[in-house]
C-alpha positions in Angstrom: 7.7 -7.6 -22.3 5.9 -4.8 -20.8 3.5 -7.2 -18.9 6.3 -9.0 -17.7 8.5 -6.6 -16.3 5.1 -5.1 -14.4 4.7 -8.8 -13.1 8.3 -8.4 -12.0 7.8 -5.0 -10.1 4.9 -6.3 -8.2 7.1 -9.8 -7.0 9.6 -7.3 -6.2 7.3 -5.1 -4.4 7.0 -8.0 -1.7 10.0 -9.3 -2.0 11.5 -5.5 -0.4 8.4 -5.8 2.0 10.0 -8.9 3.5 12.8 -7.4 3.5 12.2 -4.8 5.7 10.3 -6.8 8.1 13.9 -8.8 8.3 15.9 -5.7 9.0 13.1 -4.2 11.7 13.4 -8.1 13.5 17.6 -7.8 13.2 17.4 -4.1 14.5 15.2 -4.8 17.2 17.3 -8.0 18.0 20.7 -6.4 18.6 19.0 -3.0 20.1 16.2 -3.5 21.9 14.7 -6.6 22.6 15.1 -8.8 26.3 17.2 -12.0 25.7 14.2 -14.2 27.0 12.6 -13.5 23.6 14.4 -15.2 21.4 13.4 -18.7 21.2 10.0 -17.7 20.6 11.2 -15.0 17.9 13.2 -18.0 16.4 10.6 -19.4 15.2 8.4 -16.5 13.7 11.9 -16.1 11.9 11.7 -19.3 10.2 7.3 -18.6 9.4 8.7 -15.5 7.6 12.0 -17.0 6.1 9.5 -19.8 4.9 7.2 -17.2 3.3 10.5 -15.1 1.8 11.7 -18.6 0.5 8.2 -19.7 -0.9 7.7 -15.9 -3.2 11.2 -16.3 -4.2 11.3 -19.4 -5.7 7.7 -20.0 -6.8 6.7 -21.3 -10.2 5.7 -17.1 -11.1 8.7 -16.0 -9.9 10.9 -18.7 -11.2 9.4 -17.9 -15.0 8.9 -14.0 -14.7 13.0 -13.6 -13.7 13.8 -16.7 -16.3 12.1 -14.8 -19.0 13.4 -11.7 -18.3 16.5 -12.9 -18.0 16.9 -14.8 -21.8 15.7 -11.3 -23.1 18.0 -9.0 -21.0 19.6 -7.6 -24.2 16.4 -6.0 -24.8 15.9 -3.7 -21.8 16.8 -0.3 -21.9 17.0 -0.2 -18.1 20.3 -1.2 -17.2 19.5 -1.1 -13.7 17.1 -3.4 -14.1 19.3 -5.3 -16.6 22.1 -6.0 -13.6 19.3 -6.7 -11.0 17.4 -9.3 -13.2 21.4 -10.8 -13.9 21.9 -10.6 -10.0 18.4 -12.4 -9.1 18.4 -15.0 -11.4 21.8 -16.2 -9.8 20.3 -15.3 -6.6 17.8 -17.9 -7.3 19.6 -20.0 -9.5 21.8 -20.6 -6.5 18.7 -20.9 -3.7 16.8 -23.1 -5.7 19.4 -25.9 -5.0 19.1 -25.6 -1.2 16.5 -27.7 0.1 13.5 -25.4 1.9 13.7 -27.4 5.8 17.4 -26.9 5.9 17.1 -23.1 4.8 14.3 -22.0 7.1 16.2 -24.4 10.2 19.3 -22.4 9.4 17.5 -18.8 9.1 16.0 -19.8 12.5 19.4 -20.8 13.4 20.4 -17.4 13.0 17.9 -15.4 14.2 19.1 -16.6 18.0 22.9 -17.2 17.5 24.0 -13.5 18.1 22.0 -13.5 21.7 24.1 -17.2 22.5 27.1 -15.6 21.0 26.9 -12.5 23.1 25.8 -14.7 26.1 29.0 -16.3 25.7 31.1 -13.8 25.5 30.0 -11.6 28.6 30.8 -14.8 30.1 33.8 -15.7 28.3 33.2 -18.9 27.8 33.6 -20.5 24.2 31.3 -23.5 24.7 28.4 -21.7 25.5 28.8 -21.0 21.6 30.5 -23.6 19.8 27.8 -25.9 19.3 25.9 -23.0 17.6 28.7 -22.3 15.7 29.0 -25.5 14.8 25.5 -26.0 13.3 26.4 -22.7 11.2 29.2 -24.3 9.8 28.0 -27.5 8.9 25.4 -25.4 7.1 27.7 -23.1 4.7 29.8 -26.4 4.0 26.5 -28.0 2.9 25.3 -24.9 0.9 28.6 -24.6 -0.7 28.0 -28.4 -1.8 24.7 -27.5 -3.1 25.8 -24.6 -5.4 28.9 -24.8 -6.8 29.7 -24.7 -10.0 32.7 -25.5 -12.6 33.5 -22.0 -12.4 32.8 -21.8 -8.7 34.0 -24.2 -6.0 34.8 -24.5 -1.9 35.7 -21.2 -0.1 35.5 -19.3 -3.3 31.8 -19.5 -3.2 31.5 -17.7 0.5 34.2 -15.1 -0.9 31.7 -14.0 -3.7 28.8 -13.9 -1.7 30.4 -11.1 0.2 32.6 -9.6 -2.7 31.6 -10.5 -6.3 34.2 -11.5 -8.5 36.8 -12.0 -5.6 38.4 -15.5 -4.9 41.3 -17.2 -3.0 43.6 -16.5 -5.6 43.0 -12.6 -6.0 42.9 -12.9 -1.9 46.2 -14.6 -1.8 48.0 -11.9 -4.2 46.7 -9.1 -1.9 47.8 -10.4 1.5 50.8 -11.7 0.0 51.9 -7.8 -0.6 50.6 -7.0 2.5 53.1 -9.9 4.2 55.8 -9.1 1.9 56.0 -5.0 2.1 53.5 -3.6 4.8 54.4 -6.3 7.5 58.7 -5.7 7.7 57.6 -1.5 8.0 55.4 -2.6 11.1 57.5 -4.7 12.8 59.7 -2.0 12.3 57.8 0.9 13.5 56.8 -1.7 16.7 60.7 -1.7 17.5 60.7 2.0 17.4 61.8 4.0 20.4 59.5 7.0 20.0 57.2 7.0 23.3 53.8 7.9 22.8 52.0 9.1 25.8 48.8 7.4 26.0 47.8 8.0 30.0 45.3 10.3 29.2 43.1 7.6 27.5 42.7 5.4 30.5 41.6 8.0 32.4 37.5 7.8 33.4 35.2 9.1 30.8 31.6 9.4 31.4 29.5 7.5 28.7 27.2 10.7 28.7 30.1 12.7 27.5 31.0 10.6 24.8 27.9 10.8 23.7 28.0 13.9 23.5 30.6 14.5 21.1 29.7 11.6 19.0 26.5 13.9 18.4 29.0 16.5 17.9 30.9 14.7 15.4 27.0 13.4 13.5 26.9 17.5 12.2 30.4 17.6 11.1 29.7 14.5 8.9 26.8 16.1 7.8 24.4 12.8 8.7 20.8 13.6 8.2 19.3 12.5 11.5 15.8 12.9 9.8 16.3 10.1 7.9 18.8 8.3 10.5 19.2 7.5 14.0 21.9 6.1 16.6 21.6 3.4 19.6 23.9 1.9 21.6 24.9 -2.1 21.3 27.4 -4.4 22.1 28.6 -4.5 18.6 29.3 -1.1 16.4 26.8 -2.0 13.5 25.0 -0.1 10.8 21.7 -1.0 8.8 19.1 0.6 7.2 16.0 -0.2 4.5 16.7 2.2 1.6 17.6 6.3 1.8 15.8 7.4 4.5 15.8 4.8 7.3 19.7 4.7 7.9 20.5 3.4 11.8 23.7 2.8 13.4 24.7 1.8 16.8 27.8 2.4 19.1 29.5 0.9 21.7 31.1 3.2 24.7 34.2 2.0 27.2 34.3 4.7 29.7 38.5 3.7 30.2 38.6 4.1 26.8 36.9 7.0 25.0 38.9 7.1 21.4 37.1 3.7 21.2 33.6 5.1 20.4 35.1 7.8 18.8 36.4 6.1 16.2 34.4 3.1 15.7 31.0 5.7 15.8 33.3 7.8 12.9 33.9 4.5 10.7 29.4 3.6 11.1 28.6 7.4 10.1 31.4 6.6 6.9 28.7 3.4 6.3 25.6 5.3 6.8 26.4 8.6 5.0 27.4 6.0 1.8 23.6 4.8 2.3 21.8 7.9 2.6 23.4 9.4 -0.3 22.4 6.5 -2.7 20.4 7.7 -5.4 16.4 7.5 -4.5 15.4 6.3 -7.3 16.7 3.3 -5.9 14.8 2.7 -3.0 12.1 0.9 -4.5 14.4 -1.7 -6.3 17.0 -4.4 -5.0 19.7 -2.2 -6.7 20.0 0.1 -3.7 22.5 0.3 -0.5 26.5 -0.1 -0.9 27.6 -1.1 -3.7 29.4 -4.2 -2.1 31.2 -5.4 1.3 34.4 -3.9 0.7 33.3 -0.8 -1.5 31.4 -0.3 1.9 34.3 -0.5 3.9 36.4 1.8 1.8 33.3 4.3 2.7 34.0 3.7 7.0 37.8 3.1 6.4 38.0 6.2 4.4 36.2 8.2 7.4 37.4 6.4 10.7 40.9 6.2 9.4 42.2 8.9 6.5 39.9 11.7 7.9 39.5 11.0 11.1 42.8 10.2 11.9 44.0 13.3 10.2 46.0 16.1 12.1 43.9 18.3 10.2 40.5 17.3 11.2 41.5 17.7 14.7 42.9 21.3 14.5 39.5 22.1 13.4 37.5 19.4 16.4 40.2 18.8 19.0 38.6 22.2 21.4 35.3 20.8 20.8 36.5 17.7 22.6 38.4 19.3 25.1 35.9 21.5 26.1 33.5 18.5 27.0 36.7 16.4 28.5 38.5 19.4 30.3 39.8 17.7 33.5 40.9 14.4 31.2 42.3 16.2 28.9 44.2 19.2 30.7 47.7 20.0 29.2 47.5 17.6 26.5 48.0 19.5 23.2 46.4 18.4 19.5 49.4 16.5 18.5 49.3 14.3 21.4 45.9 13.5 20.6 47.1 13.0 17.5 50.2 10.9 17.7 47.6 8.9 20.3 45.1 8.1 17.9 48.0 7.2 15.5 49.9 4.5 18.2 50.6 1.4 16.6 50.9 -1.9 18.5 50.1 -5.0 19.0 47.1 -5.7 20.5 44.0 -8.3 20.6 41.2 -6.9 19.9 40.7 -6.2 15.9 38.3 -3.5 16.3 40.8 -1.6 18.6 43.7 -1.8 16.4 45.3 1.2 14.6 45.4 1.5 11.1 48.9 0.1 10.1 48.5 -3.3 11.8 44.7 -3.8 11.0 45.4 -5.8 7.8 47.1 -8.5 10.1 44.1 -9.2 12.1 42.1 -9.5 8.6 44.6 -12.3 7.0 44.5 -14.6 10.4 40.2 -14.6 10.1 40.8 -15.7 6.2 43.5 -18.1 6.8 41.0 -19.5 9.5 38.1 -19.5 7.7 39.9 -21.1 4.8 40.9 -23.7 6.8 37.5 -24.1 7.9 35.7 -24.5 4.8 38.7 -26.8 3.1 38.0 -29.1 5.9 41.4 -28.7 7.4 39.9 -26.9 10.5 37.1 -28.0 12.7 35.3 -25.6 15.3 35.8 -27.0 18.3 39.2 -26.6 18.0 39.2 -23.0 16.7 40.1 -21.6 19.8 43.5 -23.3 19.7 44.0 -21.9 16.2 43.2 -18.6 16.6 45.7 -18.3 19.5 48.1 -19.5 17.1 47.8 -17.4 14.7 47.8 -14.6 16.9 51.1 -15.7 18.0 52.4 -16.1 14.6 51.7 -13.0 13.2 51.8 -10.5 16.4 53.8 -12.5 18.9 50.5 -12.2 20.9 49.4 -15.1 23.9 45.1 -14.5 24.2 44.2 -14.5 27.7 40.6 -15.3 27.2 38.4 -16.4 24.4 36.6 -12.9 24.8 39.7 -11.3 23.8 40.2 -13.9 21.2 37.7 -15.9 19.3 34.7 -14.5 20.6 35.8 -11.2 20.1 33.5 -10.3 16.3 30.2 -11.1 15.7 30.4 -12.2 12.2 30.8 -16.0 12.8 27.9 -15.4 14.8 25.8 -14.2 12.0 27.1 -16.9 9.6 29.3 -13.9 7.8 32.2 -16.5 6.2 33.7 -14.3 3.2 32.9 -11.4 5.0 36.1 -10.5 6.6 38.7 -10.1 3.8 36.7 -7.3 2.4 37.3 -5.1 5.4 41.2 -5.0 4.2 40.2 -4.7 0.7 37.9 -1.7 1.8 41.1 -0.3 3.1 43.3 -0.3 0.5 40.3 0.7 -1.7 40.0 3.9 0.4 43.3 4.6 -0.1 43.5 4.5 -3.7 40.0 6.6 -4.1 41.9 9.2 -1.8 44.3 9.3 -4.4 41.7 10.2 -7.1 39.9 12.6 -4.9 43.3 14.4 -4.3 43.6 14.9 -7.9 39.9 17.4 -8.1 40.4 19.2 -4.7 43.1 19.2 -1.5 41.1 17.0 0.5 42.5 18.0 4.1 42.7 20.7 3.7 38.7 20.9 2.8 38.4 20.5 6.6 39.0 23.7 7.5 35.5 24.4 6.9 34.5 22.4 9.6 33.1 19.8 8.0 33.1 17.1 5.5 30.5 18.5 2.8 32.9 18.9 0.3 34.2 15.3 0.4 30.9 13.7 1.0 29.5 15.6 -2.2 32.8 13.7 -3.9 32.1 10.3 -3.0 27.8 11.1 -3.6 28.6 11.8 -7.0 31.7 9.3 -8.0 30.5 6.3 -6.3 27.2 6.2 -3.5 25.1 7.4 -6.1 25.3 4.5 -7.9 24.1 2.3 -5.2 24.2 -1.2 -6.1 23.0 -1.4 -9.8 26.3 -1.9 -11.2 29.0 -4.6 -10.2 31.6 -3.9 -7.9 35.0 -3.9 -9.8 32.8 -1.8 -12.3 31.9 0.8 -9.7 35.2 1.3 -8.3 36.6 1.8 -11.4 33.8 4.7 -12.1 35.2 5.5 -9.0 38.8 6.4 -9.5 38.9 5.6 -12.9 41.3 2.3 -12.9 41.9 -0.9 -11.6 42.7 -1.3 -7.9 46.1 -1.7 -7.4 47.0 -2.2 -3.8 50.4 -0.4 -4.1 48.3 3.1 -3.2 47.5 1.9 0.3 50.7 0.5 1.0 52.2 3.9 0.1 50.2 5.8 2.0 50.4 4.1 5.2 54.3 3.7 4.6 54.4 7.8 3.9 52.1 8.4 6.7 53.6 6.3 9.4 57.3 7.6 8.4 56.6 10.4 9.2 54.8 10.2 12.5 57.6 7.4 13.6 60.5 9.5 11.9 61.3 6.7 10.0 64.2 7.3 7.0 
């Protein structure tokens, strides 16, 4: 047994060393590297996806994890225990995808965010749809390939991204969020209260921005030794274990609560990935937990901290020192009832916190459609407009503004999306617990966010990925989720803002 699991480590060894040559080629990608490069790189993709694909599913490989695997009951390490469970699905699942289509596809991908960037600078769907397409026609082939009895369709995407969730727990969540969080924002959206919001079109240098984003890195308490923040089109985060932790921001000089917050929701990602235990590192048990225990991490930041009238008591001078001819005359709680406007708008990533969830459920019901063949890509556009319609009473002006707005689809990220509103109702309920130990705005005062950070280290990022998800969160707060939490709190929250009875 002892010879085996060794075997194991040293697979595993290269297996992470591939691994980070995939993130440094990603990074790079989005970051740095001249859009003339990427055919070329495309195919030094698909040599190394090849390579990834031949170690993974070799003859070893396959009887190292196999054996391992029939005698799990007899490790003591449960870490390794859940990541020998994880990899033989893993490879279980990749086994049954032939090698020409896998490495075509990784290939595939390795190009598709420059097209689908391409296209939307010059908002112009077909530039991307027959990319799109091809990606598509790939996950509804690899769905073929590994389903199960268990397992079928859509489902299979959904666990990919969130294990244990499918359509029907999906459903059940977004038919609560339909039923009692969609009436309370239509009504707020029929309110009367005006919101002054003026002061946020006004010009704001990019160099400024940065400057308080840097600002906002030491309140957060993110270890820039071990980290580091670029610029992109696309707010991202990534990393390759504890100490390599990057994220990127995007800056709209008309604006500048846009980079704020969106730069305040990655540092919620990164701090839950430098804060993993190290011991971790050199196994494939490390990083979040899972897509939407992740999000709960950047929701929990961007939107119940950083969107707190206590966190800006503490930050709001620091802001308007570096903005004083923007922000002249305008007091915290303007700032505060800005940040907290809710309307309807186009753009998912600019939307506040109460109608967020809305902009989740039309991606699922579209990419349900999608993958049970009632939904083809070319005519996406059309759909998403409808939806958009439907739910927010919305016309899209351009397919920038609509379909080609995320990058996900991009990246062939299907399942992806419903865990960003499952991350936010997680947040809400782990805000809850943490209530419970400590007053967690009021742990602001301090001027930073040590105390909270040293909370979520010890109840839930420690833990990185060597347990499964629902198990971790209920480590977390100590129950099952239960989605009334976040309705309740954005219902109390918004009352009270809105003077709502």
């Amino acid at each position: 047994m002892e010879s085996t699991i060794k075997q194991y480590e040293n697979i595993r060894k290269k297996m992470l060393a591939y691994q980070f040559v995939n993130f440094m080629i990603s990074w790079d990608s989005n970051t740095e590297a001249p859009e003339g490069c990427f055919p070329l790189r495309s195919r030094q993709v698909g040599i190394l996806s090849e390579e990834t694909y031949k170690l993974q599913t070799a003859p070893e490989t396959v009887k190292i994890i196999d054996e391992l695997y029939l005698r799990r009951d007899e490790l003591d390490d449960e870490v390794l225990k859940h990541e020998i469970t994880e990899s033989k699905e893993g490879l279980d699942k990749l086994k049954k995808v032939p090698i020409d289509e896998y490495i075509d596809y990784m290939s595939l991908l390795a190009e598709s965010e420059s097209i689908w960037a391409k296209a939307k600078r010059g908002n112009d769907y077909e530039i991307f749809r027959p990319t799109l397409e091809k990606i598509v026609d790939f996950n509804r082939k690899y769905i073929k390939y590994v389903e199960t009895d268990k397992l079928k369709g859509y489902d299979i995407l959904l666990d990919e991204y969130e294990k244990g969730m499918t359509i029907q727990e999906y459903d059940q969540f977004f038919e609560k969020i339909k039923t009692e969080l969609v009436p309370f924002v239509l009504k707020i959206i029929d309110s009367n209260l005006e919101i002054n919001d003026e002061f946020n079109k006004l010009h704001y240098p990019k160099s400024e921005q940065k400057e308080f984003l840097e600002y906002i890195v030491k309140v957060l308490d993110f270890d820039l030794n071990k980290g580091v923040l670029k610029e992109s089109e696309h707010p991202f985060t990534s990393g390759f274990g504890t100490t390599d932790v990057r994220i990127t921001n995007h800056y709209y000089e008309d604006n500048f609560t846009s980079a704020i917050f969106s730069g305040i929701h990655e540092l919620g990602h990164a701090l839950y990935e430098q804060q993993v235990s190290p011991d971790l590192d050199y196994t494939l048990s490390g990083g979040g937990g899972s897509m939407a225990l992740h999000e709960s991490q950047s929701r929990f930041y961007e939107n119940i901290i950083g969107r707190s009238l206590e966190f800006w008591k503490i930050h709001f001078p620091k802001l308007k020192g570096i903005f004083k001819k923007q922000l002249r005359g305008v007091k915290v709680t303007d700032f505060y009832k800005l940040i907290n406007k809710v309307e309807a708008t186009l753009i998912r990533t600019e939307a506040d916190e109460l109608t967020y969830p809305i902009h989740i459920m039309i991606r699922y019901d579209l990419e349900k459609a999608l993958f049970n063949n009632e939904l083809e890509v070319k005519d996406l556009p059309k759909a998403w407009n409808a939806k958009y319609k439907e739910y927010l009473g919305l016309d899209v002006p351009s397919a920038k503004e609509g379909v080609l707005q995320d990058i996900h689809w991009a990246g062939g990220s299907f399942g992806y999306f419903p865990t960003y509103a499952l991350g936010s109702a997680y947040s809400a309920q782990i805000y809850k617990v943490m209530n419970k130990d400590f007053k967690v705005l009021k742990s602001l005062e301090t001027g930073t966010t040590k105390e909270i950070n040293l909370w979520l280290k010890e109840h839930l990022h420690f833990y990185g990925s060597s347990k499964p998800p629902k198990e971790l969160f209920k480590i977390c707060v100590g129950e099952k989720f239960n989605p009334k939490h976040y309705i309740n709190y954005l219902i109390k929250k918004y009352s009270k803002i809105y003077n709502i009875k």
